[in-house]
KOLPARO-740986 format. One record per atom (N, C-alpha, C): atom name; x, y, z; residue number from 1; chain; residue in three letters. Coordinates in steps of 0.02 Angstrom, whole numbers. Each point is the difference from the previous one (the first is absolute). Layout:
N
  atom      c1      c2      c3    n  chain  res
    CA       X       Y       Z  NUM      A  ALA
...
***
This chain:
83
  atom      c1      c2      c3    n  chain  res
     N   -1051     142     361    1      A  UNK
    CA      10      -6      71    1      A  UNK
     C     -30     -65      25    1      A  UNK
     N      28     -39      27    2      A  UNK
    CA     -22     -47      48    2      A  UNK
     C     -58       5      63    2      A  UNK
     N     -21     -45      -8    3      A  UNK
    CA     -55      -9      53    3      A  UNK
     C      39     -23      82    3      A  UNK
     N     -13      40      33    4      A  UNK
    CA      43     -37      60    4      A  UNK
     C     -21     -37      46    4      A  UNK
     N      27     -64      14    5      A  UNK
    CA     -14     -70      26    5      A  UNK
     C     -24      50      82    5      A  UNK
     N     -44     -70      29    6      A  UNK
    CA      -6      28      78    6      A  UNK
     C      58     -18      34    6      A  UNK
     N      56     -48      -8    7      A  UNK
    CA      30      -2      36    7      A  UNK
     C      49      69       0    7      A  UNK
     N      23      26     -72    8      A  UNK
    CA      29      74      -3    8      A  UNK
     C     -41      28      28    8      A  UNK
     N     -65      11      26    9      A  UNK
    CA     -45      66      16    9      A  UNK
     C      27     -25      64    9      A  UNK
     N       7     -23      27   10      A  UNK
    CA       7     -10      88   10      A  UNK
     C      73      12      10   10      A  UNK
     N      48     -36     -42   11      A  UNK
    CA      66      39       7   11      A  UNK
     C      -6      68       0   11      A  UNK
     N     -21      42     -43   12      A  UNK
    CA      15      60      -2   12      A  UNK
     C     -45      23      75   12      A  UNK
     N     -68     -15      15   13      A  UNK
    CA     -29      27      49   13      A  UNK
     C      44     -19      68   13      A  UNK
     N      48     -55       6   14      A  UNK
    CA      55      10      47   14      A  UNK
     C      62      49     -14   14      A  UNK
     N       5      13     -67   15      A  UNK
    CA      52      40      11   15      A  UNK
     C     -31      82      13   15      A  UNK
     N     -62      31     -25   16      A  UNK
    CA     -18      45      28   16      A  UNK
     C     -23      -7      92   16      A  UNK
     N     -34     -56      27   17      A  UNK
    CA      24       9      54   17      A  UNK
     C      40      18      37   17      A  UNK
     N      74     -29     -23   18      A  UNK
    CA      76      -1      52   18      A  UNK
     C      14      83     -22   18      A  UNK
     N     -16      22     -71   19      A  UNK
    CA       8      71     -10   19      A  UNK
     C     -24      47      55   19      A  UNK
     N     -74      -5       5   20      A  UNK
    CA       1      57      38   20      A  UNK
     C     -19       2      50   20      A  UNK
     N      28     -88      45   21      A  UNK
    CA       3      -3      61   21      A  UNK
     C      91      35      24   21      A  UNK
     N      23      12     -59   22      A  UNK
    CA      73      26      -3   22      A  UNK
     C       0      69       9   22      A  UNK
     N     -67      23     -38   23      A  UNK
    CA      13      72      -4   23      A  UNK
     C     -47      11      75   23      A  UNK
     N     -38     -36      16   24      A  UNK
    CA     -30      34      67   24      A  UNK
     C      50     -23      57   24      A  UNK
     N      44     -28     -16   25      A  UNK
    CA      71      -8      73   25      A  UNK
     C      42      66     -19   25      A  UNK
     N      14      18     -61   26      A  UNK
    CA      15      69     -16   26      A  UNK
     C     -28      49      25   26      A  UNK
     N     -61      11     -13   27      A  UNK
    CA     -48      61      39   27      A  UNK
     C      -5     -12      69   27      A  UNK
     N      21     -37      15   28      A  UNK
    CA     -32      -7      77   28      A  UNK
     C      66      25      36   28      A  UNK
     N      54     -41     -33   29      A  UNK
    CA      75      48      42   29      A  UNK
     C      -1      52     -10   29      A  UNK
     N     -10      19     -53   30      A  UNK
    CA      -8     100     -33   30      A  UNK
     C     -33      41      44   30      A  UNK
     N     -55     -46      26   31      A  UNK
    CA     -23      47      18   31      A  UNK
     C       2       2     104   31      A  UNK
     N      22     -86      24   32      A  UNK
    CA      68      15      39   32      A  UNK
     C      50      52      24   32      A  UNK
     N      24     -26     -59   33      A  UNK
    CA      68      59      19   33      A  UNK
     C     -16      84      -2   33      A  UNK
     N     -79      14     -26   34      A  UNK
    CA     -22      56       1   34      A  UNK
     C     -27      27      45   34      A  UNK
     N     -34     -49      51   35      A  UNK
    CA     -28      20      67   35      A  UNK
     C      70      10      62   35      A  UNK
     N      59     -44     -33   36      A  UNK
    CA      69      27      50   36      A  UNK
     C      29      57      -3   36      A  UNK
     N     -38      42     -70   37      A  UNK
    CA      32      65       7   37      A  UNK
     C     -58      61      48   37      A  UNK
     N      43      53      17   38      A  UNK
    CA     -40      62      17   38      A  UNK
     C     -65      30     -37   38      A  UNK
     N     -63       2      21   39      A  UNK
    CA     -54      20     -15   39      A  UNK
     C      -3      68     -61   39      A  UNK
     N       8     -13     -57   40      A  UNK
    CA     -16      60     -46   40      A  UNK
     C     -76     -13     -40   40      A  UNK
     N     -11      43     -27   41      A  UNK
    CA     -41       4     -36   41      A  UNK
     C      -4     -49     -54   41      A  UNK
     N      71      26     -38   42      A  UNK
    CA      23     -39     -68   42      A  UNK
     C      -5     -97      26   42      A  UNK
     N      28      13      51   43      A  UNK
    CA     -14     -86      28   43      A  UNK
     C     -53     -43      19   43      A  UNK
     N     -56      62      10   44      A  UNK
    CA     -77     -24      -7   44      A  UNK
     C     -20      -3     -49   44      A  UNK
     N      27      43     -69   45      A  UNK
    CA     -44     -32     -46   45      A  UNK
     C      33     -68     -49   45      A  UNK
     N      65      11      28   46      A  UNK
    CA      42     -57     -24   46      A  UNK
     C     -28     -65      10   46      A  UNK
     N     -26       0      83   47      A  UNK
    CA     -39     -57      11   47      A  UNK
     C     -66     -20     -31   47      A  UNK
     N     -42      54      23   48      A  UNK
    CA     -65     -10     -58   48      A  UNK
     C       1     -24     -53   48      A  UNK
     N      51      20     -62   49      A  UNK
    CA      21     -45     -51   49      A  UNK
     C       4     -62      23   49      A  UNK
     N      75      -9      33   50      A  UNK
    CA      11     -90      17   50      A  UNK
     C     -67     -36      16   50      A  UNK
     N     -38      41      38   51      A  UNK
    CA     -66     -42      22   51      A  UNK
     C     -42     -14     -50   51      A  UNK
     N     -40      39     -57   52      A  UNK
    CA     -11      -3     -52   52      A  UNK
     C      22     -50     -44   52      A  UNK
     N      74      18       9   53      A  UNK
    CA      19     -70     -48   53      A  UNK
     C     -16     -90      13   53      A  UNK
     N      15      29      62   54      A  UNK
    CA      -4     -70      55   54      A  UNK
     C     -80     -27     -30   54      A  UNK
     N     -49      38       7   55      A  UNK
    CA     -51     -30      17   55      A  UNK
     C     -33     -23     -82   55      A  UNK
     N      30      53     -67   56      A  UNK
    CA      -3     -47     -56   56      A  UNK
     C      34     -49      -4   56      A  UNK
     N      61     -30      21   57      A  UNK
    CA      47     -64       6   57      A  UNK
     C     -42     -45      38   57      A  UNK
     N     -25      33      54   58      A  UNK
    CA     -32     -55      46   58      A  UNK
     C     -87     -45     -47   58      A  UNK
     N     -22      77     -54   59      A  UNK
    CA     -51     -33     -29   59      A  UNK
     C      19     -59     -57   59      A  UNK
     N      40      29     -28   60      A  UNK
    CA      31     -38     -40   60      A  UNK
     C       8     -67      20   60      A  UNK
     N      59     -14      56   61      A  UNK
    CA      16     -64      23   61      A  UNK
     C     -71     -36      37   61      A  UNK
     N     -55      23       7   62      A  UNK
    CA     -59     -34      24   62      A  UNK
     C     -48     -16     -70   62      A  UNK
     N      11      33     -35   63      A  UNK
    CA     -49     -17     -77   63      A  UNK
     C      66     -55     -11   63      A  UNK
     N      48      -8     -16   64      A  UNK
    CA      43     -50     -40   64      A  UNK
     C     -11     -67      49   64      A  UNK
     N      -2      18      67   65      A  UNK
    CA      32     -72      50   65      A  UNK
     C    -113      -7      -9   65      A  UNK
     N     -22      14     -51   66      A  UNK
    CA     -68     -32      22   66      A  UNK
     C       0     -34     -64   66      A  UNK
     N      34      22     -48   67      A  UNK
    CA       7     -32     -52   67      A  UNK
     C      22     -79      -1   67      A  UNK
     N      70      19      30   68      A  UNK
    CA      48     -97      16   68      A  UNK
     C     -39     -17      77   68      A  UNK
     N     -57      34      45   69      A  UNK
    CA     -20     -57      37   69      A  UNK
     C     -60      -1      -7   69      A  UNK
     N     -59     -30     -52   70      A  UNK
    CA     -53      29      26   70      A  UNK
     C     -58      17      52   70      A  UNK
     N      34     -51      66   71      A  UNK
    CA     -11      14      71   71      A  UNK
     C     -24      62      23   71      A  UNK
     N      84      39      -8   72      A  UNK
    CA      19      59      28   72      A  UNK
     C     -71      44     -49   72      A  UNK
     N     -12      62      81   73      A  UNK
    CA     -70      37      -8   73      A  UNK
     C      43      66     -47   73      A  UNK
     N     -39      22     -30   74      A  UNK
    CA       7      55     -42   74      A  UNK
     C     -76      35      -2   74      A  UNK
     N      14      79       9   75      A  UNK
    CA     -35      43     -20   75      A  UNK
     C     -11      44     -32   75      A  UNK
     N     -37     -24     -95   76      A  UNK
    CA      21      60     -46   76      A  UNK
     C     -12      70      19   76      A  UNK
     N     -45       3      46   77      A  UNK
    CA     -17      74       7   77      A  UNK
     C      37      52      13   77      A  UNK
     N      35     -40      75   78      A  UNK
    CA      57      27      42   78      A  UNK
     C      59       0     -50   78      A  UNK
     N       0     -31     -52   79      A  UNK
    CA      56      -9     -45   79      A  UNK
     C      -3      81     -43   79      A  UNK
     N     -55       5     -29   80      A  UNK
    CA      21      63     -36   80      A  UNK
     C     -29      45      51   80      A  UNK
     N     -19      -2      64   81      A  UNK
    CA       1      67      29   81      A  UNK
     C      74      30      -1   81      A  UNK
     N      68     -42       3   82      A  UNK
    CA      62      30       9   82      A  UNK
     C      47      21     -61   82      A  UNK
     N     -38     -48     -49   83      A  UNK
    CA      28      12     -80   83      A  UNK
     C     -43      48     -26   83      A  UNK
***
């Protein structure tokens, strides 16, 4: 196996970026179009999931975007409180 260059490590840390800034435009309509329906049960916990998911995507995309900026603030703690 190859050793991988930094410039590949930063490609790939952009392409997991655009990933699951993709999948949190996904969850976020999901869960959209879930608050346009009538109030059930099943649709509250439907949401709880989406939110859940949301908020590992959201850790995710804040540990990676601290990676390609090292500006940007990151907090491991808050990181695995959600993982």
């Amino acid at each position: 196996m190859k050793n991988m260059t930094e410039g590949d490590f930063q490609k790939l840390l952009q392409i997991a970026l655009q990933s699951l800034s993709i999948q949190r435009t996904l969850l976020e309509n999901q869960a959209t179009e879930l608050n346009d329906e009538l109030r059930t049960l099943e649709r509250d916990d439907e949401l709880e999931q989406i939110d859940r998911q949301l908020l590992l995507v959201r850790a995710d995309y804040e540990h990676y975007l601290s990676l390609v900026d090292p500006e940007h603030p990151f907090n491991l703690n808050a990181y695995y409180e959600y993982n």
